[in-house]
N, C-alpha and C positions, 0 to 999 in steps of 0.2 A: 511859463509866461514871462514876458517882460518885465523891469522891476517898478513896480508903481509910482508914480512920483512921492509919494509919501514916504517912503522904504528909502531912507537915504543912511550915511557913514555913520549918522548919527544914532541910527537906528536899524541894526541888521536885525531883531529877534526872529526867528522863525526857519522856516526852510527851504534850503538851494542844491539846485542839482543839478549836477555838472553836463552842460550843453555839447557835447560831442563833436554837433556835426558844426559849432561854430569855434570851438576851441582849438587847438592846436594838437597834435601829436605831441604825447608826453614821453613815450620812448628816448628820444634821444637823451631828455635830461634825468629820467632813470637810469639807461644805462653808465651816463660820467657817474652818474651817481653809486652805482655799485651793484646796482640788480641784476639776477639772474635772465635770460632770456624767456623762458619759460612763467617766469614770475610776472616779467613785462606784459607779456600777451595775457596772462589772467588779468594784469590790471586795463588792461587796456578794453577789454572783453565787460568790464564791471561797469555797475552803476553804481557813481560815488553819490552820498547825499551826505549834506552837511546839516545841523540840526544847531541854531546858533544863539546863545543869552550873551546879549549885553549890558553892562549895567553899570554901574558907578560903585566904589564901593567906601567905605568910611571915611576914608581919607582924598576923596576924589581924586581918584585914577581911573582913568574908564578902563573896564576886561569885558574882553573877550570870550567866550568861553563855546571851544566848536564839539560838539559830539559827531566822529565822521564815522559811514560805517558804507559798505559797498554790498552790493552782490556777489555770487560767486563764490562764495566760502572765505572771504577776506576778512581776517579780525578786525574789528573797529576802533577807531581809537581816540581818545581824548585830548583837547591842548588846551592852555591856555594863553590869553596873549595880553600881557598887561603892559599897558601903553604909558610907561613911564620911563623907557630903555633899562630898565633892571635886567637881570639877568635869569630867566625863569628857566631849570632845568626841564628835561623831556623827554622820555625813554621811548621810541617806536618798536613793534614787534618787526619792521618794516626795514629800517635804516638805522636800528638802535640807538644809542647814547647823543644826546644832542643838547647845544645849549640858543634857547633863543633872548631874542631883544626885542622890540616894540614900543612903539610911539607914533604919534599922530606926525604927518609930514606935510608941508608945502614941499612938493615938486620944482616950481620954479623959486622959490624965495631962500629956501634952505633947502636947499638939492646938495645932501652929504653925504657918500656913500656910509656900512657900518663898517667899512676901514679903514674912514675916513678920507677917503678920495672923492671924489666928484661923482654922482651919480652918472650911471652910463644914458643917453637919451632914449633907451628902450625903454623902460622907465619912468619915466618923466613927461615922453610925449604921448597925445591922444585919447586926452582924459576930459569930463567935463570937470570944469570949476566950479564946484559946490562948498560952502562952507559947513565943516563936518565939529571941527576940535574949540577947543576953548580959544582959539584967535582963529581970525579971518581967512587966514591964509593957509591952516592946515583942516586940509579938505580929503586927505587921504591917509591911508595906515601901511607904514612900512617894517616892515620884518625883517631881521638880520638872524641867520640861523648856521651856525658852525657845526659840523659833526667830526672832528678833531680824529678819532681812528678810519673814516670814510677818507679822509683827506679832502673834504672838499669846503664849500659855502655856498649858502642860496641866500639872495636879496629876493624879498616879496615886495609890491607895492598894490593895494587894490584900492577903489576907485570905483567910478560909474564913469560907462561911456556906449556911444551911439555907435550901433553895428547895423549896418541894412536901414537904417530912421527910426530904430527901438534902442532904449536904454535899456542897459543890462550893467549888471555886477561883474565887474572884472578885476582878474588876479595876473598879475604880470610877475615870472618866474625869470632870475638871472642864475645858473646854476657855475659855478666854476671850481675848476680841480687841477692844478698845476698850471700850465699854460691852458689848457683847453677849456673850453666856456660853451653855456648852448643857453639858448631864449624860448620859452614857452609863453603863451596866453590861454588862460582858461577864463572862457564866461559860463557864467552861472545863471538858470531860471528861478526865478522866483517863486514858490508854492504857497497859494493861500492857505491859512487856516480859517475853515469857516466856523469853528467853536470859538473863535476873539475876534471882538470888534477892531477895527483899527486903529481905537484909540487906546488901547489896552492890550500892549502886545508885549509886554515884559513875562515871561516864563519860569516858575521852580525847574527843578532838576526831572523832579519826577512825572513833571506832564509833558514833556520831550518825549515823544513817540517811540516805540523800537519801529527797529529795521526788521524788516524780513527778508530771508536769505534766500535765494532760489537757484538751487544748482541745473544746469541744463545737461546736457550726457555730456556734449565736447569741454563742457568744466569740470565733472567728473574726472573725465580719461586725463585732461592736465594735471589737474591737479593730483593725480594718482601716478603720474609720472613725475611730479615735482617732489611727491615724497620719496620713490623710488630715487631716485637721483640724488637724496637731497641726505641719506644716510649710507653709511659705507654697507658694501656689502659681507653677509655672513663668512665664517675660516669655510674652510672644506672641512668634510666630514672625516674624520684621521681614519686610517684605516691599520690596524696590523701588518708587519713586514711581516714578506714572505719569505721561509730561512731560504739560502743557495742551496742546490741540488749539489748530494757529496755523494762519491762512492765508497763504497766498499773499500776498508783498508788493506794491504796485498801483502802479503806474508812469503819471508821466507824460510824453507825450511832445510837446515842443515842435515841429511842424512849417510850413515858412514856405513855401512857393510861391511863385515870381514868373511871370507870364506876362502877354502882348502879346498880344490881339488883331488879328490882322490889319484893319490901318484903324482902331485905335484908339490912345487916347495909354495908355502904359504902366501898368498898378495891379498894385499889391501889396499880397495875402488872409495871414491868418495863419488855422489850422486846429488845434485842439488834438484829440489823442486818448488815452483813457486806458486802458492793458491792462494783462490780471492774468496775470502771467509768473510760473513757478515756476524756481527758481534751485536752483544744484545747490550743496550745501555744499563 
């Protein structure tokens, strides 16, 4: 469903799930990203859900905190996003080693990119203005995320904004890796939980749902080809050489005759003959 008016920046607890048919194709900015083809189509095949505690914590920094987990046989994976720009490490099974940032953002007031340049207007425009952060003017959460051996960087900005005349949760994806660059949007549905009231929607760890997996046959057969592909294959079996075929070593043999004629003077013949003996090793 749509996201409630109540459900605002200031207040994600609960669970979202990714809108397909209003979101954008994620493919292209997987693949700048580094994914396999075959990986692509499982993700794309999937239902993401994101599972999400916000809260404030000792020292008043609001986090984030998403449990995402997919369909399809997709590990799940945890983040967290503490919106104070620190620098919070983040290992995916997905896209491996990565370092994020976070902080609450005005779009039009303090539009900075995280490399310091100017936010690009993908970004920035087609948002509603809501007041979300501890001032007026930051109403959104931007994300700065490097993955240093990927070669690349993603700018997140999300927000609420009007698709069709329904508010929804939207995440705006800036992906770029040398010169090339790709733009995604992903909105998100809203999922009520009917065991909390609305006024009581803060969550521990352990009453966050699990996921259930569901393989279909054609995510079977992929995924049974993503591992085939995905590990070298076995040596060949050695086999014994076969020795070269030799023959028989050929002998010669020197033989000399002497004989006499009866009534004649004595001669002496030499006779050579040559035989092919097989010898026993």
């Amino acid at each position: 469903m749509a996201a409630p008016a109540e459900v605002t920046m200031k207040d994600l607890n609960g669970d979202w799930v990714m809108n397909k048919t209003l979101s954008d194709d994620l493919d292209p900015v997987l693949a700048l990203q580094g994914l396999p083809w075959l990986l692509r189509k499982v993700v794309s095949w999937a239902t993401i859900t994101m599972h999400v505690k916000q809260y404030i914590d000792d020292v008043g920094i609001t986090n984030i905190r998403i449990e995402q987990t997919a369909t399809g046989g997709i590990k799940g994976e945890t983040e967290l996003r503490k919106l104070d720009w620190s620098e919070v490490p983040h290992v995916s099974g997905v896209f491996g080693e990565m370092m994020n940032h976070s902080r609450w953002s005005g779009v039009k007031q303090n539009a900075r990119s995280g490399d310091g340049g100017t936010l690009d207007t993908f970004l920035t425009e087609g948002w509603l203005e809501e007041a979300a952060g501890t001032r007026e003017d930051e109403n959104h959460v931007q994300n700065w995320v490097v993955n240093k051996k990927g070669g690349w960087t993603a700018e997140q900005m999300w927000g609420f904004a009007m698709v069709d005349g329904k508010r929804y949760h939207v995440k705006k994806f800036l992906v770029k890796k040398g010169g090339e660059m790709e733009k995604v949007k992903m909105r998100t549905l809203h999922i009520p939980n009917p065991h909390l009231p609305n006024t009581t929607r803060t969550r521990t760890r352990n009453q966050i749902p699990n996921s259930t997996i569901s393989l279909s046959p054609g995510l079977l057969i992929s995924l049974s080809l993503l591992l085939f592909f995905s590990f070298p294959p076995l040596p060949p079996k050695l086999k014994p050489p076969i020795p070269p075929l030799t023959r028989p070593p050929r002998y010669t043999m020197q033989m000399q005759q002497h004989f006499t004629p009866r009534g004649h003077q004595e001669t002496r013949g030499t006779r050579h003959e040559t035989l092919d003996m097989e010898t026993e090793n």
